[in-house]
Backbone as JSON, one array per atom type, in Angstrom:
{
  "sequence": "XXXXXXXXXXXXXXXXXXXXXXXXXXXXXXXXXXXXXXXXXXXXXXXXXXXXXXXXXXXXXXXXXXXXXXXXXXXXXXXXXXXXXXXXXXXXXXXXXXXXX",
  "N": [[-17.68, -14.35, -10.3], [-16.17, -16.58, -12.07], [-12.83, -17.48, -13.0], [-11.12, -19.75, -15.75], [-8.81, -22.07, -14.83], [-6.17, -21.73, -15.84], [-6.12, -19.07, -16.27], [-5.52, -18.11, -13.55], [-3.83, -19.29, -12.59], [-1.49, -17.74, -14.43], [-2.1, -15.35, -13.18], [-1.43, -15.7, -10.78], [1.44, -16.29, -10.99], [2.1, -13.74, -11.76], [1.47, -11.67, -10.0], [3.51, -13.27, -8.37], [5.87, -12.15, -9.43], [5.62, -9.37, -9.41], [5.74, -8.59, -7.13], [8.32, -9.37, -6.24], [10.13, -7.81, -8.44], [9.2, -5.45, -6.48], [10.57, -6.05, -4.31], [12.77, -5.79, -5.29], [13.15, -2.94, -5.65], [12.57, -1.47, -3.46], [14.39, -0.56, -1.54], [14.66, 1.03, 0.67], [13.82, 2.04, 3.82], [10.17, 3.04, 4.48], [9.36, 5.94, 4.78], [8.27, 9.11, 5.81], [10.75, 11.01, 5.19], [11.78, 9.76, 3.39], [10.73, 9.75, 1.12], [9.23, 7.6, 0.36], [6.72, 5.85, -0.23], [6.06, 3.04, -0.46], [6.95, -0.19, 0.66], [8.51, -3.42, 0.35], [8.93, -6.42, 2.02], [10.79, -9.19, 3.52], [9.96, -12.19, 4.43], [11.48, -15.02, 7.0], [10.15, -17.12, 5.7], [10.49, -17.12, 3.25], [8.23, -15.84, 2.37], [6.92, -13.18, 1.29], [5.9, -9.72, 1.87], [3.84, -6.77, 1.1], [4.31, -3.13, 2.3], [2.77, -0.3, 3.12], [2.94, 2.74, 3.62], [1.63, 5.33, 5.92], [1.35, 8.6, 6.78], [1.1, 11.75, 8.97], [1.26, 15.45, 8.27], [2.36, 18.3, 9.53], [1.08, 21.81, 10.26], [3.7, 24.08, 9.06], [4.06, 26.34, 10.78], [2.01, 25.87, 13.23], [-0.41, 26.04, 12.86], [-3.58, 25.47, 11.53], [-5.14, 22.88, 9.85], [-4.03, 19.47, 10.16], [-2.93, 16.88, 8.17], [-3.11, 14.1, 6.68], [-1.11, 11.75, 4.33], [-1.89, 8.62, 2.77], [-0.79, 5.61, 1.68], [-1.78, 3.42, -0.4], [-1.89, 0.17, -1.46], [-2.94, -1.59, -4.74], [-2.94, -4.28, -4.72], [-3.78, -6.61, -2.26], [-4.18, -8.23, 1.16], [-8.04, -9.24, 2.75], [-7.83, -8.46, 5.19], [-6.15, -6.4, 4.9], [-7.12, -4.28, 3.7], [-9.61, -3.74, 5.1], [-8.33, -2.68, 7.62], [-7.13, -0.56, 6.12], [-9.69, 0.95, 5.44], [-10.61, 1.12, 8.22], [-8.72, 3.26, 9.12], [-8.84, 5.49, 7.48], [-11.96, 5.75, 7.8], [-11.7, 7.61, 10.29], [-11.18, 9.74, 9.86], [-12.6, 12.87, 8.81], [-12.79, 14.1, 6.37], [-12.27, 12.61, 3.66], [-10.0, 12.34, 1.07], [-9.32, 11.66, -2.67], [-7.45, 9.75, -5.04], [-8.3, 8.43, -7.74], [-8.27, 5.28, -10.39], [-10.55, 4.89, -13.39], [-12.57, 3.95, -15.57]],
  "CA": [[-17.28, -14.82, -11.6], [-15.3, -17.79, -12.31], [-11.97, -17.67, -13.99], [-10.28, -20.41, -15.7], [-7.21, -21.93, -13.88], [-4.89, -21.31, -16.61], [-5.98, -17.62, -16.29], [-5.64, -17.67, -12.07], [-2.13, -19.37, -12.57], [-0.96, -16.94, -14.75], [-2.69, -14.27, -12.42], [-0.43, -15.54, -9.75], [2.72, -15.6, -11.71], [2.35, -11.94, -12.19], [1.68, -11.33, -8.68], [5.13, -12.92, -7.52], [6.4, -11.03, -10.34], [5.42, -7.82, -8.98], [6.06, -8.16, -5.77], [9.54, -9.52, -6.77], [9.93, -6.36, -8.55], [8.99, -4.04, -5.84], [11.16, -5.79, -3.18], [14.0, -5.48, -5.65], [13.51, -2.06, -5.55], [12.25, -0.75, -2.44], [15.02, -1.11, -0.22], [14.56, 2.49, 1.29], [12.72, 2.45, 4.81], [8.97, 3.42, 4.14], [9.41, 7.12, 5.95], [7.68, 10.39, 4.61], [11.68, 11.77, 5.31], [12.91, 9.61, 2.07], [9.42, 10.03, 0.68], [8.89, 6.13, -0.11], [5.44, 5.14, 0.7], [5.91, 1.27, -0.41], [8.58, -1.27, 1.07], [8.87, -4.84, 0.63], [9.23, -7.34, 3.3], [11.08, -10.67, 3.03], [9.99, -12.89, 5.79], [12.13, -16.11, 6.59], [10.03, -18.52, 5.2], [10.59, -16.77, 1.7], [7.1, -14.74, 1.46], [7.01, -11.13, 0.98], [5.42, -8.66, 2.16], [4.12, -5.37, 0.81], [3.8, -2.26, 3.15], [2.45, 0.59, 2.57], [3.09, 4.04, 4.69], [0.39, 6.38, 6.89], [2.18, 9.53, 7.45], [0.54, 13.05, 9.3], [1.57, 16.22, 7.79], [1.31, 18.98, 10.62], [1.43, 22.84, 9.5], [5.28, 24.35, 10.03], [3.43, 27.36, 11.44], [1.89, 25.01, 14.34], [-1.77, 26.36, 12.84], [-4.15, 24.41, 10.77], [-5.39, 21.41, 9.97], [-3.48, 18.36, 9.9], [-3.22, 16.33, 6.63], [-2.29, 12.58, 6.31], [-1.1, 10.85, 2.96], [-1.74, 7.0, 3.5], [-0.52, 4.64, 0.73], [-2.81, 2.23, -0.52], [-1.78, -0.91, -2.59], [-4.04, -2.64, -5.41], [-3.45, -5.92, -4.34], [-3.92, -7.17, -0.41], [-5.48, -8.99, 1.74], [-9.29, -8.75, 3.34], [-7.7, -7.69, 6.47], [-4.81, -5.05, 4.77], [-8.34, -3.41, 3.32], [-10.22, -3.45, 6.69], [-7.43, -1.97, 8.38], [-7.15, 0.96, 5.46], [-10.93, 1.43, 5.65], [-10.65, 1.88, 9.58], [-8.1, 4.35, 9.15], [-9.79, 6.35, 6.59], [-12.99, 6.48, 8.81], [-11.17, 7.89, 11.27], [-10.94, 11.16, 9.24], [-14.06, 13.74, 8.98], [-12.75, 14.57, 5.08], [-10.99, 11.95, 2.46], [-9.48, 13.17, -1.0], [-8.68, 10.21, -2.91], [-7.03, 9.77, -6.32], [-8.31, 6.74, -8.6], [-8.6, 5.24, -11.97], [-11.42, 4.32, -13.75], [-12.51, 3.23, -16.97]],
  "C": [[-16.19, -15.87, -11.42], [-14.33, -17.74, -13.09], [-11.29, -19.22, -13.83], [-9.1, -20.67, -15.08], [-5.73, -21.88, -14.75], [-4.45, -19.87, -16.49], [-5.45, -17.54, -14.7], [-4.42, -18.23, -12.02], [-1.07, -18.19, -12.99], [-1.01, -15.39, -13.82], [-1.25, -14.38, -11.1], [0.82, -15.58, -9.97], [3.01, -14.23, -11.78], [2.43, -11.59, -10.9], [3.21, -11.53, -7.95], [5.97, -12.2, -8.25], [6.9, -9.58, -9.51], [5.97, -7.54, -8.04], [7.88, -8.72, -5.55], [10.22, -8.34, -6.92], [10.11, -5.18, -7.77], [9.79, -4.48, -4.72], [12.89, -5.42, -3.63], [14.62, -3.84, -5.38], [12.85, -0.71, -4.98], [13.24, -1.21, -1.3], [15.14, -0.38, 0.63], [13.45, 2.35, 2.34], [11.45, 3.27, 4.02], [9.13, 4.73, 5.16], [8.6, 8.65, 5.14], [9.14, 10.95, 4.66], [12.23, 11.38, 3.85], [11.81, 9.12, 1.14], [8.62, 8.52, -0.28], [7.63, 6.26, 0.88], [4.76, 3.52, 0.74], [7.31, 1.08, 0.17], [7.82, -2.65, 0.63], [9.62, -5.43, 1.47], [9.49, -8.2, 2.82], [11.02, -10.93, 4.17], [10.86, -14.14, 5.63], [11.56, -16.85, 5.94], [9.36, -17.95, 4.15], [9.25, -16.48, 1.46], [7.82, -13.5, 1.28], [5.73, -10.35, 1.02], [4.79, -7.23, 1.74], [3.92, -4.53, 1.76], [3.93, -1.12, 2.7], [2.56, 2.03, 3.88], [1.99, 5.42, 5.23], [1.07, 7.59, 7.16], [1.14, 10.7, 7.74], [1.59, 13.83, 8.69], [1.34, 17.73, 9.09], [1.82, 20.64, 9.71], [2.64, 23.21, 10.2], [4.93, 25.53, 10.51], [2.8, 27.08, 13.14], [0.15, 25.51, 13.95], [-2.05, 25.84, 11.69], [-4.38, 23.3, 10.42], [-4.56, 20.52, 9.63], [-3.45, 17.61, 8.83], [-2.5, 14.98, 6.94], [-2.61, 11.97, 5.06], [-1.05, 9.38, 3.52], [-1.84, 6.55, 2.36], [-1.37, 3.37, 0.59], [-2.15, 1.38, -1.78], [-2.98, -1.44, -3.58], [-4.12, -3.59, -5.55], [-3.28, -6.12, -2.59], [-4.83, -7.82, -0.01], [-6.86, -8.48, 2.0], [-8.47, -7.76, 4.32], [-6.86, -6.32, 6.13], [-6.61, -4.11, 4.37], [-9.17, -2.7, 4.48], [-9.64, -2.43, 7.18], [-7.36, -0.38, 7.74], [-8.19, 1.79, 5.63], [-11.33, 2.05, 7.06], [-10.08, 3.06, 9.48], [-8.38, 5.8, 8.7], [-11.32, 6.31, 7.52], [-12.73, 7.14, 9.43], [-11.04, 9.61, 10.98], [-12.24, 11.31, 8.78], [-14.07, 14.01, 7.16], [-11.67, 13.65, 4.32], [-11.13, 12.21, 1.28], [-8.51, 11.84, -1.18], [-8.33, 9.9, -4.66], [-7.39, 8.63, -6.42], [-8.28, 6.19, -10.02], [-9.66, 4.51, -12.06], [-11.21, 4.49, -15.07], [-13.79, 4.45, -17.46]]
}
């Protein structure tokens, strides 16, 4: 589909918006310890970054299965997708929260 470029300007206005936004107020290491699973990155030559956090869960017993929460963004690149999609293969069982319409 084809959007107008008034609409794909405004589209990207919102985007640095957002990500504006989220580097304002993600300044907390991405760690499961301080339970942030976004950060924002400022690189020198004034982009930004989003990152998103992979963490394992192991049982405090030392028995049972393993669990990993992995943070997924709704905007990224081809390759940030790829990379999520590898990861998620990689597991025999994924449980996945979404919205729909």
């Amino acid at each position: 589909m084809c959007y107008p470029a008034h609409l794909m300007r405004s589209f990207r206005v919102l985007v640095a918006l957002a990500l504006s936004v989220s580097a304002a107020l993600a300044e907390q290491a991405a760690t499961p310890e301080t339970g942030t699973f976004v950060r924002s990155i400022a690189h020198p030559d004034k982009s930004t970054a989003c990152e998103t956090l992979c963490a394992e869960y192991l049982p405090a017993k030392g028995t049972g299965p393993a669990v990993w929460l992995i943070g997924v963004a709704h905007l990224g690149t081809p390759e940030y997708y790829r990379a999520i999609q590898q990861r998620l293969d990689r597991h025999s069982v994924v449980l996945y929260e979404g919205v729909g319409l």
